[in-house]
MIVEXMAR-937295 format. One line per 10 residues: their letters; for each residue x, y, z of C-alpha. Coordinates in steps of 0.001 Angstrom, whole numbers, plus 524288, in hexadecimal, padded with zeros to 5 digits. Example, Ala and Ser with C-alpha at 12.3 -4.5 7.8 and 13.67 -1.06 7.14 Angstrom:
residues 2
as = 8300C 7EE6C 81E78  83566 7FBDC 81BE4
This chain:
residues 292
xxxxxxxxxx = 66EF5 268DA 616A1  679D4 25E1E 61575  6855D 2608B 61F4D  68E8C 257CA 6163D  68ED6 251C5 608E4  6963B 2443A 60600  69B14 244E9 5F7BA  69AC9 2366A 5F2D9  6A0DD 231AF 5E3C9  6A483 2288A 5D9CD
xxxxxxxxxx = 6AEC6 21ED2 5E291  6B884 21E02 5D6AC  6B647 22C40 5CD36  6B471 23466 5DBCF  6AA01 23B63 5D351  69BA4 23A88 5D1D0  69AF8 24212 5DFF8  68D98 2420A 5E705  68AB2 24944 5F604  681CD 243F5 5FDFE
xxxxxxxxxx = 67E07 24D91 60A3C  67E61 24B56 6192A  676E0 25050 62489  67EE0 24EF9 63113  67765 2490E 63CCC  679A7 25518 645C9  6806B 24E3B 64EF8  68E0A 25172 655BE  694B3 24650 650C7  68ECE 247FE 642D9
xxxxxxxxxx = 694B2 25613 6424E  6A1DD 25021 64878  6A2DC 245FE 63E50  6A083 24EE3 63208  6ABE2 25767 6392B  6B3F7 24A4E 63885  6B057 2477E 62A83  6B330 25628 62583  6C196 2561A 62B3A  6C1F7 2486A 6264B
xxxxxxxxxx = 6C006 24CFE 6190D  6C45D 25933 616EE  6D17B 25C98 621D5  6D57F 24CEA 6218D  6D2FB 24DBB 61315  6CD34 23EA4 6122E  6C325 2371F 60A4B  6BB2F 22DEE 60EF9  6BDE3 21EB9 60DCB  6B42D 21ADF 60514
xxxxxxxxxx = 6B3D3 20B5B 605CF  6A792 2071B 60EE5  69D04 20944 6049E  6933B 1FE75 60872  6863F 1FA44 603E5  687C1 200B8 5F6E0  68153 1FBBB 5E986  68D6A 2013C 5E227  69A7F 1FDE3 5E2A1  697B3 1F451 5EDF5
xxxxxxxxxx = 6A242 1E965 5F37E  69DB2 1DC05 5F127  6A173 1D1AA 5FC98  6AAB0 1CB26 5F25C  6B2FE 1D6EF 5F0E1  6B2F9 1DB0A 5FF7B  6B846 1CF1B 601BA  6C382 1CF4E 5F860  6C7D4 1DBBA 5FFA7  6C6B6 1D6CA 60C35
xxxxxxxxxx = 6CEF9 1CB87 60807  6D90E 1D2D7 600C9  6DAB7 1DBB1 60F6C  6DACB 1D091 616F4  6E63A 1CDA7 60DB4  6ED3B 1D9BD 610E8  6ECC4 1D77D 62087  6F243 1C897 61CAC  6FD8E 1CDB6 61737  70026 1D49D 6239C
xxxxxxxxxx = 6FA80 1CC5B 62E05  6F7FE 1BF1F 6284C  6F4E0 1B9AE 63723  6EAEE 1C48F 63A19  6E232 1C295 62C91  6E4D3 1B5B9 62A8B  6D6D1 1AF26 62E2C  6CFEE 1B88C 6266F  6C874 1BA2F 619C8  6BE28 1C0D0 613EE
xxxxxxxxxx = 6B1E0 1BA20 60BB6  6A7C6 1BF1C 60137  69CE9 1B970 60B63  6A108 1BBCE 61817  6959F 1C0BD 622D3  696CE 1CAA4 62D25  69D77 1BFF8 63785  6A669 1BFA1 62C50  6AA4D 1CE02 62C99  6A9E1 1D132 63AF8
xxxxxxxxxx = 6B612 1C809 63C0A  6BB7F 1CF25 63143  6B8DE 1DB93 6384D  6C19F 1D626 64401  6CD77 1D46C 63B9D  6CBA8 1E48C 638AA  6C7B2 1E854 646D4  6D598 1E20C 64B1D  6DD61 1E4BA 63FA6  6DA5E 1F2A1 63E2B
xxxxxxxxxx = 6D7D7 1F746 64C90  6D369 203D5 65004  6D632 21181 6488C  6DFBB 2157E 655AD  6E295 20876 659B2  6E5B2 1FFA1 64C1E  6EA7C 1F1A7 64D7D  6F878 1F03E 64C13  6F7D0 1EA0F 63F6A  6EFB2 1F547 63BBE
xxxxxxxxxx = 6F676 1FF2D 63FE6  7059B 1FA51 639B5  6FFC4 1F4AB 62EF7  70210 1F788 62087  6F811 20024 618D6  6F4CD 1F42D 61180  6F0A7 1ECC1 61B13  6E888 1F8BA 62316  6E26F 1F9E8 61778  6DEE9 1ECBA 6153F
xxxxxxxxxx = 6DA17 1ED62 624FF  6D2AD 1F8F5 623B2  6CAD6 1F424 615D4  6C6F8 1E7E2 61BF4  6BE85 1EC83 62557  6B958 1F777 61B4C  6B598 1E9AA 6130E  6B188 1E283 61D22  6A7D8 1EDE6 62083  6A310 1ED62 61230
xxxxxxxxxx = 6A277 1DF75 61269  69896 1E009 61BE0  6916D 1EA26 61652  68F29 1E295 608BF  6850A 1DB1E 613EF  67E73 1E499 61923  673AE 1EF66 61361  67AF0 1FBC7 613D0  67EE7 206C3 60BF3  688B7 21159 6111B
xxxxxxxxxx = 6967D 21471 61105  6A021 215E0 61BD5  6AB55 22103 61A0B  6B6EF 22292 62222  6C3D9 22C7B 6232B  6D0EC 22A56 62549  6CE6B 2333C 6323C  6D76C 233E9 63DAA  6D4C3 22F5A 647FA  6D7E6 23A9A 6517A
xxxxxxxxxx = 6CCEF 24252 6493C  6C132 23905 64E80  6B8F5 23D22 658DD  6B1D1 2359A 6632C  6A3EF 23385 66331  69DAD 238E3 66ECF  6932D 232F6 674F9  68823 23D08 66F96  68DB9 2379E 6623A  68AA5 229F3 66514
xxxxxxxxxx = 67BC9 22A65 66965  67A62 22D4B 65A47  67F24 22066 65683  6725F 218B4 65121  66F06 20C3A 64D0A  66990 20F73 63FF5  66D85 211E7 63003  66679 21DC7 62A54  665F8 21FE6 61BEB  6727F 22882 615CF
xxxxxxxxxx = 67922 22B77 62352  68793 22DE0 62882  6898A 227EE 635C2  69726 226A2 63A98  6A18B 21D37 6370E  6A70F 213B0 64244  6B633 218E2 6400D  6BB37 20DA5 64954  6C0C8 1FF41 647EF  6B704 1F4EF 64C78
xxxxxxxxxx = 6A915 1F294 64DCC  69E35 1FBF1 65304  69327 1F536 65BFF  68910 1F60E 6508F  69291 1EF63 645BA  6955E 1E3D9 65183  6869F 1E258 65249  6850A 1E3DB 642DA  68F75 1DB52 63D72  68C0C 1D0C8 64991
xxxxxxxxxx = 698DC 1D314 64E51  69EEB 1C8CE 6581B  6AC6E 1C8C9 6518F  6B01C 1D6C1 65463  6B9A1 1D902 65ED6  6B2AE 1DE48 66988  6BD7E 1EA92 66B45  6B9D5 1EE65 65C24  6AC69 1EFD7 66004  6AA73 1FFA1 65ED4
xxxxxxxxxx = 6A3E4 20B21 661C5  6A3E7 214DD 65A99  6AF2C 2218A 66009  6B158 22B1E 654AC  6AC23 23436 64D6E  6B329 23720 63F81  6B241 23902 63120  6AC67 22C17 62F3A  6A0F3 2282A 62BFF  69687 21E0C 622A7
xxxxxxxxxx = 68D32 222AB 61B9D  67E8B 21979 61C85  674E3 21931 61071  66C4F 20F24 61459  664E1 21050 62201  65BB4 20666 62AA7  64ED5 20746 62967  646EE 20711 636AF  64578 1FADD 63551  6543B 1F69D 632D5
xxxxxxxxxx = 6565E 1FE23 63E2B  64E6C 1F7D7 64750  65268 1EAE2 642BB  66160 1F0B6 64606  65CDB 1F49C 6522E  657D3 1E875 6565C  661F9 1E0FC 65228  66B5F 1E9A7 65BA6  66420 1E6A6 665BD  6630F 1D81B 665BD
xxxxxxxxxx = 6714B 1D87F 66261  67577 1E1B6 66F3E  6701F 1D737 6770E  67650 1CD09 6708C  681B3 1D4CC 67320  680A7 1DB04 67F13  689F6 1D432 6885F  69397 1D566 67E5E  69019 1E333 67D51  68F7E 1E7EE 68897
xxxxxxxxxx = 69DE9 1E239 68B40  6A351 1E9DA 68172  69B87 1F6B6 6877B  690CA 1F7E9 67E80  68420 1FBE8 684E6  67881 1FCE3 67B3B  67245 20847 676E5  68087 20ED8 67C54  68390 21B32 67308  6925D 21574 6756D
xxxxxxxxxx = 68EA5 20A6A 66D95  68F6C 213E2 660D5  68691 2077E 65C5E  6800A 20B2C 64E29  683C9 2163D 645A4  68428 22448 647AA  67E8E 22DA7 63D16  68416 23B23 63A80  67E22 23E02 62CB5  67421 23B4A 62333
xxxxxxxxxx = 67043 23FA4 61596  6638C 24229 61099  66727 23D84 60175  65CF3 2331A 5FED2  663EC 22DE7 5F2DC  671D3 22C84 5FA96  67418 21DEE 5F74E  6717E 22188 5E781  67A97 22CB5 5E731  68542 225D0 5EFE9
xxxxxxxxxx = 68795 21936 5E8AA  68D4E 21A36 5DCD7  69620 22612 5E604  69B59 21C30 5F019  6A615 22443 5F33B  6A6F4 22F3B 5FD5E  6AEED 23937 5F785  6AEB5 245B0 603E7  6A3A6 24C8C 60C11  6A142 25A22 60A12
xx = 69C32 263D6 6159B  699CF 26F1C 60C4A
């Protein structure tokens, strides 16, 4: 029996509604995230952004147009800071070096949720905006080159209503993508360990590399999962890369195989809907959960 139902429709009519059930994982922070998503919801009253669909046959962003956005923001923080944005521009073929510079511009532009850069933080709604939707691009940018399919949702939650992972919670985190699961969203500015070691990462700035601290409504939604193979492949690849890396590492207080690390993903649902991808894709639009 399903302990909660995502309703998904038609992005532009809101109709055509589908539900697709979920079986929480059982864990404590499972349960305390689907408390976070019903107050979310239904006593903060909010909908869920829906604009990180990646990997999607329908509908989906070509590099061209991403870029054309990122442009047109980039034009927005010129108006305001011409010094700041001045050396920067986006292409239809840029490569992942490309966009973890990109992703420095955001990670000191935008700053933390409690601590925002200055210019962040007095700055117009236009040009927040413009901040905010150039990393969401960049993120989908990067996605157009890689074999995914999933969604990530997030809530305009407050951030006096997160709660900390404890460190029971983060022995769950794993390095592996299962078919039609919910892990939880990273809700912080920056980089976790795993993206630095995905996206080859040697232009982040070392204080914006993250672990993972709260638990909320968030959370992104995975379709496509490794096979054992991938996932030994992935696993390997880790490894050779964590000694690589380890003086670097171990400077910045990472020990491996730490649960601190938060390095991976970590599940709290899954749904046993073999067709999922079919039903979801001409629906790309989460409309609410429902718990009853």
């Amino acid at each position: 029996m399903a302990d909660f139902y995502l309703q998904f429709c038609d992005p532009n009519s809101k109709k055509d509604i589908i539900e697709i059930p979920f079986i929480l994982s059982g864990t404590d922070v499972s349960w305390k995230w689907i408390e976070h998503l019903y107050k979310a919801i239904y006593l903060d009253k909010q909908t869920a952004k829906n604009d990180r669909w990646y990997g999607w046959n329908v509908n989906r962003d070509t590099s061209e147009k991403i870029c054309d956005r990122l442009n047109n923001y980039l034009e927005i923080a010129r108006k305001y800071h011409p010094e700041e944005f001045k050396d920067i521009c986006a292409s239809p073929n840029m490569c992942q070096e490309d966009f973890n510079k990109m992703h420095k511009y955001f990670e000191i532009f935008r700053g933390e949720l409690d601590n925002p850069h200055e210019f962040f933080k007095n700055g117009t709604d236009e040009f927040k905006r413009a901040v905010e939707q150039f990393n969401i691009d960049i993120h989908l940018f990067e996605n157009l080159q890689i074999d995914g399919i999933g969604a990530n949702f997030n809530f305009s939650y407050k951030f006096e209503n997160f709660e900390e992972l404890t460190y029971e919670d983060k022995k769950l985190f794993e390095v592996n993508l299962t078919d039609n699961t919910i892990y939880l969203e990273f809700n912080m500015r920056g980089k976790t360990l795993y993206d630095m070691y995905f996206d080859d990462d040697d232009y982040v700035g070392l204080d914006n590399v993250r672990r993972y601290k709260w638990i909320g409504p968030d959370f992104c939604l995975n379709i496509r999962g490794w096979s054992e193979q991938e996932r030994n492949n992935r696993l390997k690849d880790i490894d050779e890369w964590w000694n690589r890396k380890h003086n670097l590492l171990s400077s910045l207080g990472y020990t491996k195989d730490n649960p601190n690390n938060t390095f991976g993903w970590l599940p709290l649902a899954t749904s046993e809907i073999d067709n999922i991808k079919e039903l979801i894709e001409p629906r790309q639009f989460l409309k609410v959960a429902r718990f009853w």
